[in-house]
C-alpha positions as CSV (number, residue, x, y, z in Angstrom):
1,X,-43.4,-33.6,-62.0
2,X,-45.3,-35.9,-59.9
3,X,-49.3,-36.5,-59.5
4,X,-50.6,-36.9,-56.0
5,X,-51.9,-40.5,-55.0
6,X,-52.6,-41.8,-52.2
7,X,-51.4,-45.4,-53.3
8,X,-47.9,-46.9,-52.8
9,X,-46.8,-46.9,-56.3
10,X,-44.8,-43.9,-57.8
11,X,-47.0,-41.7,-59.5
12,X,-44.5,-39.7,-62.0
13,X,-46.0,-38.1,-65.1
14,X,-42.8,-38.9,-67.0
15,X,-42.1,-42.6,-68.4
16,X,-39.9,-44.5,-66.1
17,X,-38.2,-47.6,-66.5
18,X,-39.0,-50.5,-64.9
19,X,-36.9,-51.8,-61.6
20,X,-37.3,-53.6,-58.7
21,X,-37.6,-50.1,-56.6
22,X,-40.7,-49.2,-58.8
23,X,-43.5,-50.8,-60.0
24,X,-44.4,-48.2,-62.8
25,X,-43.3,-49.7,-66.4
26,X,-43.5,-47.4,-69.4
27,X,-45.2,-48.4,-72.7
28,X,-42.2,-49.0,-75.0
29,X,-40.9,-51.5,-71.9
30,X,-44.6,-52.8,-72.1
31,X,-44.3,-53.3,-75.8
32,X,-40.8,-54.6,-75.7
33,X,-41.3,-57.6,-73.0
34,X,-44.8,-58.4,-74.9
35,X,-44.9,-61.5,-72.2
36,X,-47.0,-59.9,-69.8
37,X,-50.7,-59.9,-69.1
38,X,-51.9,-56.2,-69.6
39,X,-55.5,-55.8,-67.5
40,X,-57.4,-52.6,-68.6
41,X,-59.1,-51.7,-64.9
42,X,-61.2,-49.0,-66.8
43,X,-65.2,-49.5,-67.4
44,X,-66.6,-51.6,-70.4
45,X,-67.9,-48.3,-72.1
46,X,-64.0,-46.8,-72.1
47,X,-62.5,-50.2,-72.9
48,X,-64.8,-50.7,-75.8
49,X,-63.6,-47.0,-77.0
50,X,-60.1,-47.7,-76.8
51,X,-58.0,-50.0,-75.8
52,X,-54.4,-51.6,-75.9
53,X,-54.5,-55.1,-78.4
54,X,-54.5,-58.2,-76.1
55,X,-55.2,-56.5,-73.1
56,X,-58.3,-58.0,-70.9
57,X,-61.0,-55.5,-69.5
58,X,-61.5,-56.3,-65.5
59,X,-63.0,-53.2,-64.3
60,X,-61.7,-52.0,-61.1
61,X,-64.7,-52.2,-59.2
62,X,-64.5,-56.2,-60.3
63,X,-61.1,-56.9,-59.5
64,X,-60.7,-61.0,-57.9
65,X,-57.3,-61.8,-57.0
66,X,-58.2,-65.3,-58.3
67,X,-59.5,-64.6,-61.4
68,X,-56.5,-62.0,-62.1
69,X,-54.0,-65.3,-61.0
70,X,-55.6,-67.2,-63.6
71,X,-55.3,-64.7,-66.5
72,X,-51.7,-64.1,-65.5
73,X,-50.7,-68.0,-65.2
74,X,-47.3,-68.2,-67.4
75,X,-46.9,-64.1,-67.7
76,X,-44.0,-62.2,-66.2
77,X,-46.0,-60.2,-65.1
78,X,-49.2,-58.2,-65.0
79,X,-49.4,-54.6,-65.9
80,X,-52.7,-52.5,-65.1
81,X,-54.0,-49.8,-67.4
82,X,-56.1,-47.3,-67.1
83,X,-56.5,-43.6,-69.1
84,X,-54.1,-42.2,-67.4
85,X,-52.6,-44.4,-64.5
86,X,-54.4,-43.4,-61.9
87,X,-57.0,-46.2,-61.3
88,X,-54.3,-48.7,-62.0
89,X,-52.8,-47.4,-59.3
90,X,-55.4,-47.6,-57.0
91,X,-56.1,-51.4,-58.2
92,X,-52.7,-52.4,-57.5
93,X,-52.7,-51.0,-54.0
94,X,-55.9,-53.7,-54.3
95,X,-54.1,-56.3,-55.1
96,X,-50.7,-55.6,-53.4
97,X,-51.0,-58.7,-50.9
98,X,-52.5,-60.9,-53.3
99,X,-49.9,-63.2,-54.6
100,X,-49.8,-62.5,-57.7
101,X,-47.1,-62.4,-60.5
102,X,-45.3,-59.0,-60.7
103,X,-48.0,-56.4,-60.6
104,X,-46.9,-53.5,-62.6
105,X,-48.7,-50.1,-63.7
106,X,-48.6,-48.8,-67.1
107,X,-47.2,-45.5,-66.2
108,X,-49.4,-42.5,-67.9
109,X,-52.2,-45.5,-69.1
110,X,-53.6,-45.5,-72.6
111,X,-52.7,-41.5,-73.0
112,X,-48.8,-42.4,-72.8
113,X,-49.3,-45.7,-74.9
114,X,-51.4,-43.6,-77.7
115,X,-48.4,-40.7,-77.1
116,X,-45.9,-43.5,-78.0
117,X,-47.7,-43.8,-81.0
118,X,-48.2,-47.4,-80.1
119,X,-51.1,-49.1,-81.5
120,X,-54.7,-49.0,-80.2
121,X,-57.9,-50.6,-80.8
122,X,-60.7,-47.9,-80.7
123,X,-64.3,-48.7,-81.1
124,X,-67.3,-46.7,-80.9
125,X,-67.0,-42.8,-78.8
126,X,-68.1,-42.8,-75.5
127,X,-67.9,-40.0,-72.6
128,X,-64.6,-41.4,-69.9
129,X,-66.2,-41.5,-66.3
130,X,-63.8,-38.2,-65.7
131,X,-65.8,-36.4,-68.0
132,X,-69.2,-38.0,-66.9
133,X,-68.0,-36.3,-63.4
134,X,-67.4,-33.5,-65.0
135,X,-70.7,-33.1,-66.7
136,X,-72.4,-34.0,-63.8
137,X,-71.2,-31.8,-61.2
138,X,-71.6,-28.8,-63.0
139,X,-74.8,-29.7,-64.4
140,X,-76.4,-30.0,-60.7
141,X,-74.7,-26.5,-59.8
142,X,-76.2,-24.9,-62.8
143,X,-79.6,-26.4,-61.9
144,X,-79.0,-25.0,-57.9
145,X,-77.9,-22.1,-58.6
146,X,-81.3,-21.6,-60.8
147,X,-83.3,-23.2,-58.7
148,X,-81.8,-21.0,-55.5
149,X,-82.1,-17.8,-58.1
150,X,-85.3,-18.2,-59.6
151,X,-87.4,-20.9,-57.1
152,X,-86.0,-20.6,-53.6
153,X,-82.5,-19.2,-51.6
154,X,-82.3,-23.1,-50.2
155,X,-81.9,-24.8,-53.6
156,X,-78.5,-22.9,-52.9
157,X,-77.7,-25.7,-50.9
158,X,-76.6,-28.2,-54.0
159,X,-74.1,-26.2,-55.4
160,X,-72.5,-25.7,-52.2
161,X,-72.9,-29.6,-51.3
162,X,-71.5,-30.4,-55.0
163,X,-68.5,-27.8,-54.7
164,X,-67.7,-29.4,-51.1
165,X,-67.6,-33.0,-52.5
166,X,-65.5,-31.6,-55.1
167,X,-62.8,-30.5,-52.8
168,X,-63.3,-34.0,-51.0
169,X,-62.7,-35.8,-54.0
170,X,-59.5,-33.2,-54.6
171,X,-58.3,-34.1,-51.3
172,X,-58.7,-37.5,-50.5
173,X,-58.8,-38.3,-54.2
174,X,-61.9,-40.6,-53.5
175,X,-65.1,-39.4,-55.6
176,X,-68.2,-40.6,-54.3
177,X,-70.2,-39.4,-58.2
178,X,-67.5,-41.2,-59.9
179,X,-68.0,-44.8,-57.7
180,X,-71.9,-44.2,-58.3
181,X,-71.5,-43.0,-62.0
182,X,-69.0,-46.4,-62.7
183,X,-72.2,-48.6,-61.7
184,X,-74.6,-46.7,-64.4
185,X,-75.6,-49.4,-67.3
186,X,-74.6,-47.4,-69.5
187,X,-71.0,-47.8,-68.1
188,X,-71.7,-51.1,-67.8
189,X,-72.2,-52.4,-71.5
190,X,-69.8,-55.3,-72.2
191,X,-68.3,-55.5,-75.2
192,X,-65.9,-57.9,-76.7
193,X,-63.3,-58.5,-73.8
C-alpha cells in the first residue's frame, strides 16, 4: 500500500530495502550499516520526546545544505527521519540538488524504528505537530459553529474556511496551520541535540 506524496521518493508503508532505484532505507538496514548520519527533520519539542540514539535534530524548516555537508563528512550516507516518513520526504526533495552524500529516508520514521523494536531515547511527552493540527482545527470549528449558533449566522464562516484548508492540506498535502504551528515557541524549545 502506498501513501500519497508529492515528493520524488517512494512513499511505501512497507519496509524496503535499500537500492540505487530507491532512496527509502528501512530501520534494521539503518541499524545494520550504523555508518551513516541519521538527521531527525522533526521539531525540537518531538525530538526531545523521542528520538533515534546519535541522530542530530535539524528541523525541516532549518535545513542548510552546508551545515547538513558538514554533519555528514565521512558518513555513507545521510538518512532523514521524521514520525512517520513524510517530512523526511519532503526535506530530501529539499536537498535533492545539493551535493550531498547519499540522502536516504528512514522509510516509516521513528513509528517503524520503535515497531522494529529498535532502541529509542524518549524524554519528556509532548503533543506531535499532527496532533497540534488536529486540536486546532477542530477547536476553531467547535468555536464557529457556536459562535454562528449562539452569536451570529456569519461566525459560520470559520468552520467552513477551516474545513476548506483541510481538504487543501489533503490535496496538495501542504498545511498552512501546521507551517505556522512549527514556528510556535513552544515547538521551538531546544533540547540536547
Amino acid at each position: 500500500m502506498k501513501n500519497s506524496c508529492s515528493c520524488a521518493c517512494e512513499c511505501s508503508t512497507s519496509a524496503t530495502p535499500p537500492d540505487s532505484n530507491n532512496n527509502r532505507i528501512a530501520a534494521r538496514d539503518v541499524r545494520a550499516a550504523g555508518d551513516m548520519l541519521l538527521l531527525d527533520v522533526r521539531t525540537p519539542v518531538e525530538y526531545a520526546e523521542t528520538h533515534i540514539e546519535g541522530a542530530v535534530s535539524l528541523p525541516l524548516a532549518e535545513l542548510d545544505a552546508t551545515t547538513i555537508a558538514g554533519l555528514a563528512a565521512g558518513k555513507s550516507a545521510c538518512v532523514l527521519v521524521c514520525g512517520s516518513g513524510r517530512r523526511a520526504c519532503k526535506a530530501a526533495e529539499k536537498l535533492a540538488a545539493s551535493g550531498l552524500p547519499p540522502v536516504r529516508v528512514l522509510d516509516g520514521g521513528v513509528r517503524a524504528w520503535e515497531a522494529a523494536e529498535l532502541p529509542l531515547v524518549r524524554g519528556h511527552r509532548a503533543f506531535s505537530l499532527e496532533r497540534q493540527v488536529r486540536i486546532g482545527a477542530g477547536a476553531m470549528v467547535a468555536i464557529g459553529a457556536a459562535l454562528g449558533y449562539f452569536a451570529h449566522p456569519a461566525w459560520f464562516v470559520l468552520p467552513a474556511f477551516v474545513g476548506c484548508g483541510l481538504v487543501f492540506a489533503g490535496i496538495t498535502d501542504f498545511c498552512g496551520m501546521g507551517i505556522l504551528l512549527a514556528k510556535m515557541p513552544w515547538n521551538n524549545r531546544r533540547g540536547k541535540r
